[in-house]
C-alpha positions, 0 to 999 in steps of 0.5 A: 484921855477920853471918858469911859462911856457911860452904859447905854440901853441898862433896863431900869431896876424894878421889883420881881412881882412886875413879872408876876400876877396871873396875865404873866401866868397866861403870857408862859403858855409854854411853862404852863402846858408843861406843869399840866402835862407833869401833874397829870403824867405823874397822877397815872404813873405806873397805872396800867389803865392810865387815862381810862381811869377818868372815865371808870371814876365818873361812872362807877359813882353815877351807877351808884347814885343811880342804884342807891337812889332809885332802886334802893331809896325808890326817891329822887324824881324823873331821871334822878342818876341824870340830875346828880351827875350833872350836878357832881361834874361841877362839884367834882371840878370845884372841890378838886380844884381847890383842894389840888390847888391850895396844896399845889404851891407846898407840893411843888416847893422844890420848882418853886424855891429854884425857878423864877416863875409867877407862883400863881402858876400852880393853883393855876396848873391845878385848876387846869388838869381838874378842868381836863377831867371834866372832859371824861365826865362831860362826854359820859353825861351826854352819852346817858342823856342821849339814851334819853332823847336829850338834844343839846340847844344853845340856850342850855349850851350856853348855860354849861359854859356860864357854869363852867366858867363860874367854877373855873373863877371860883376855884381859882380864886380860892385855890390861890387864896389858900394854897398861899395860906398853906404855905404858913400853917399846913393845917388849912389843907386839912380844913379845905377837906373839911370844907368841901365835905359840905359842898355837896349838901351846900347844892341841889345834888343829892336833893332836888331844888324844890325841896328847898323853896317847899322846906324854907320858901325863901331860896335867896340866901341859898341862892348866893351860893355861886356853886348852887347857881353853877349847878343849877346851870348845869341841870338845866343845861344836861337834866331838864332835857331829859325830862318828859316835859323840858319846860314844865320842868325848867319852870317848876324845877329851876329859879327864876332869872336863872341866867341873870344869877348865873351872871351874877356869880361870875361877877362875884367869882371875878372880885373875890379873884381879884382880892384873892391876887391883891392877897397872895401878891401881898404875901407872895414874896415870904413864900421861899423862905416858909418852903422849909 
C-alpha cells in the first residue's frame, strides 16, 4: 500500500497584513481607479451640471476674494485675487483630503467589512479624487495669470510640483492617521473640521508673507509649517509672475532658500507617512469589528 503523497507546492501560512500597506495599494491600480471613479460619480449624482461644478466652485471664491479685498477693503498688494487663489488650491487640496480622507474608511464600511482590500486604499482613493479637483482650479489660475502676462518657467514649475507633492504626502499621511482613529471614536471627524478652519489663517493667504516677518521678525517657527512652505511655492510658482517686477517680488515677498525648505517639508511629510502607516497597521485589524 503505497503512502498518500504528501501536498506539493502549499504557500505557507503568513498573516493578512503582508497583503497590506501602501505599495499594495499601488500595486491594485485597478481597484484604486474604480474607488476614485465611484467617489466622484457618486458626488455629481443626479447634478445636472456634473463636472462643471469643479470649475463654478473655484471661481465663484476667487471673484469673491477678489471683490472683498481689492474693491471693498482696497487692501491686499499688487495681483491680491492671484495671491489668494494660488494659495487656496493648495489649502483646498489638503483640507479637503484630510477631511474626505479620515471619514473615507467609516464611509465605506460596507466594502470594507466584505472585500479583502489594503484598508489604506481609501484615505488613499480620497486624496486622489481631491487631487482630481485640483485640475479645474489649476487651469482657472493659469487662464487669470495669462490675462496678466504671466508665463510659465521651469524654476516655478518645478515649485508647483514640490508644493503638490508636499500636500499630496501630507494629506495622506493624515488622512490615514485619523480615518483609523475614526473608526474608534466618530468625534475626530468633527475635530479634523475644526482643525482645518485654522489652515487657512495658519498660511500666507488672506494676508501676505511680509506681514509675518514686519509683525513677529523671526518667521522660522512659522515656517515649519509644511502647509505654508506649500504654499509659499505655489505663489511663487503662479503669483510672483504676475507681479510688475518678478524678481523684486520673490526677493522682497518670498523667504530665503525657498526650495531648500520645500524639500524639507517633503522629507518631513515622508516620515510622519511612514509613522502614520506603522500606526494604522498597528490598529488595522480591529477595524471590522468597530465598523458596527
Amino acid at each position: 500500500m503505497t503512502d498518500l503523497a504528501e501536498p506539493r507546492d502549499v504557500p505557507p501560512l503568513r498573516s493578512p497584513s503582508a497583503d497590506q500597506g501602501l505599495l499594495e495599494v499601488f500595486r491594485r491600480r485597478y481597484l484604486l481607479r474604480l474607488l476614485v471613479r465611484r467617489e466622484i460619480n457618486v458626488r455629481y449624482s443626479g447634478s445636472f451640471l456634473g463636472l462643471i461644478w469643479s470649475y463654478i466652485n473655484p471661481l465663484s471664491q476667487l471673484f469673491i476674494y477678489w471683490f472683498v479685498m481689492q474693491k471693498i477693503i482696497g487692501r491686499g498688494g499688487e495681483n491680491f485675487a492671484v495671491h489668494v487663489f494660488s494659495a487656496l488650491v493648495v489649502v483646498h487640496f489638503f483640507t479637503e483630503t484630510f477631511n474626505s480622507g479620515t471619514r473615507s474608511i467609516v464611509r465605506n464600511k460596507a466594502l470594507v467589512r466584505r472585500m479583502a482590500m489594503p484598508r489604506e486604499m481609501f484615505p488613499v482613493a480620497s486624496m486622489l479624487v481631491s487631487l482630481f479637483h485640483v485640475g479645474p482650479q489649476l487651469l482657472i489660475l493659469t487662464v487669470v495669470c495669462v490675462f496678466y502676462r504671466w508665463a510659465p518657467d521651469p524654476v516655478g514649475m518645478g515649485a508647483m510640483l514640490l508644493a503638490l507633492a508636499i500636500i499630496m504626502i501630507l494629506g495622506t499621511a493624515l488622512a490615514l492617521l485619523f480615518s483609523v482613529a475614526n473608526v474608534f471614536f466618530r468625534d475626530f471627524s468633527s475635530f479634523v473640521n475644526i482643525l482645518t478652519n485654522f489652515v487657512r489663517f495658519g498660511v500666507p493667504m488672506i494676508y501676505p508673507f511680509t506681514l509675518v516677518q514686519e509683525r513677529f521678525g523671526n518667521v522660522e517657527i512659522y515656517l515649519l509649517n509644511p502647509i505654508a512652505n506649500a504654499v509659499l511655492l505655489m505663489q511663487r510658482a503662479f503669483w510672483s509672475g504676475t507681479t510688475n517686477d518678478p524678481a523684486e517680488t520673490r526677493a522682497t515677498n518670498l523667504p530665503d532658500h525657498l526650495f531648500t525648505r520645500g524639500f524639507i517639508a517633503l522629507g518631513a511629510a515622508v516620515v510622519i507617512l511612514v509613522a502614520a502607516q506603522l500606526i494604522f497597521t498597528k490598529f488595522e485589524n480591529k477595524i471590522p469589528e468597530r465598523l458596527t
